[in-house]
C-alpha positions as CSV (number, residue, x, y, z in Angstrom):
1,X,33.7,-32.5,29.6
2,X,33.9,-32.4,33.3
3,X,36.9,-30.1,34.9
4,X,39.0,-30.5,37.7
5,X,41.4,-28.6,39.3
6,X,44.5,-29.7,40.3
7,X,46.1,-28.0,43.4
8,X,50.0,-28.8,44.0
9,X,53.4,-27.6,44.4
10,X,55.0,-30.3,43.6
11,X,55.2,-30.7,40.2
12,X,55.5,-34.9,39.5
13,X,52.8,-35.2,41.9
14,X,50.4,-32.4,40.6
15,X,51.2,-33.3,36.6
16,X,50.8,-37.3,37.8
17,X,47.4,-36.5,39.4
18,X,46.6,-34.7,36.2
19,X,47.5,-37.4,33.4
20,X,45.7,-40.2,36.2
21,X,42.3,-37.6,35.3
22,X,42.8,-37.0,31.7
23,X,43.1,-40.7,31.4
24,X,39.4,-40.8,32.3
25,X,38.5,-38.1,30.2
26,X,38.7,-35.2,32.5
27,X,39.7,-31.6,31.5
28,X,42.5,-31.2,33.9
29,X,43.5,-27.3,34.9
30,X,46.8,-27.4,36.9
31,X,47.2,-25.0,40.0
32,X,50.8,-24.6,41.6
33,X,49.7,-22.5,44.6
34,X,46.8,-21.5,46.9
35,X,46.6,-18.2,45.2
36,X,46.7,-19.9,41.8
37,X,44.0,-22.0,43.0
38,X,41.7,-19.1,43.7
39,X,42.4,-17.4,40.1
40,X,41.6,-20.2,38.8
41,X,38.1,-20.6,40.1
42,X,37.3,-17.2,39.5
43,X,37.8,-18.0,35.7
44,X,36.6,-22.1,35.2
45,X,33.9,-24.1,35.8
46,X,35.4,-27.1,37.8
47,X,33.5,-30.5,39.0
48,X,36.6,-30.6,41.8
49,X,38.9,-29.3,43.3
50,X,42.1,-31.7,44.5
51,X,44.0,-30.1,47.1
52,X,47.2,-31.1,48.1
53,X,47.7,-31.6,52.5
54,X,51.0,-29.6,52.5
55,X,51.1,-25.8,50.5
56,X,53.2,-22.7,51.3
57,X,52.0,-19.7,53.9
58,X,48.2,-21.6,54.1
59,X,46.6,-25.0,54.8
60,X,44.4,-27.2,52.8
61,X,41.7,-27.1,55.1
62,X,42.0,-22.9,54.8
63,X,42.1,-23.1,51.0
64,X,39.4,-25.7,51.2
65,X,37.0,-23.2,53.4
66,X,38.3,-20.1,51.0
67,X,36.6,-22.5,47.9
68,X,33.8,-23.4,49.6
69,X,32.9,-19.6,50.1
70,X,33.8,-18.8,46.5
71,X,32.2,-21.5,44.7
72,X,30.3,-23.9,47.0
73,X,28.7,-26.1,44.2
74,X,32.7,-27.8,43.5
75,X,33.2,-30.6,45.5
76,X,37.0,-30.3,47.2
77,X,39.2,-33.7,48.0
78,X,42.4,-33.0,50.0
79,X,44.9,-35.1,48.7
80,X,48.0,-36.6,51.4
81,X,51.8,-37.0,50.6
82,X,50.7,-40.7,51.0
83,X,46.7,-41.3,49.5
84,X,47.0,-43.4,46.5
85,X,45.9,-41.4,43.2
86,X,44.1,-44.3,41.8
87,X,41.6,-44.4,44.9
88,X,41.6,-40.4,44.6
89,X,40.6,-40.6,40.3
90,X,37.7,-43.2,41.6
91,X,36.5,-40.6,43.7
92,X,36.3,-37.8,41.3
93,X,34.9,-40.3,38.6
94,X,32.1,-41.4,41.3
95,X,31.4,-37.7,42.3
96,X,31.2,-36.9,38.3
97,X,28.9,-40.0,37.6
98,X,26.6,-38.8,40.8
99,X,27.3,-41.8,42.6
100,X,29.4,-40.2,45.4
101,X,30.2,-36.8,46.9
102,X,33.2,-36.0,48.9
């Protein structure tokens, strides 16, 4: 089973991301913070990381370049206050069936 981390601080957008995944049969592994993020990858194996535009005391494009450097074989989407989550679940399930990369 595929995993994806979810990164978000707010939580009805992070957990409806998450449920959007799990309904395609992703392993979902929920990250409320930048620094969450990062333990996180230390300790999974993720397909993709979804990173939310707007986080406290950093960017997504920062946390984005931070992934990269620790583990550049996961593919990161940054997700906006607006960007529809079914359009962002196609992606991940396109970039999981090799048909796309972010």
């Amino acid at each position: 089973m595929s995993s994806v981390l979810v990164v978000n601080e707010i939580s009805t957008e992070r957990e409806e991301i998450a449920r959007a995944l799990e309904a395609e049969g992703f392993h979902v592994v929920q990250a409320t913070s930048a620094g969450d993020a990062v333990r996180e990858i230390w300790g999974g194996n993720f397909l993709v990381a979804v990173v939310a535009t707007l986080l406290t005391g950093t960017s997504a494009t920062a946390l984005q370049a931070q992934l990269v450097q620790l583990a550049p074989e996961i593919e990161t989407l940054v997700q906006g206050k607006n960007d529809d989550v079914s359009r962002l679940v196609r992606k991940v399930v396109a970039i999981r069936d090799g048909v796309a990369a972010a």
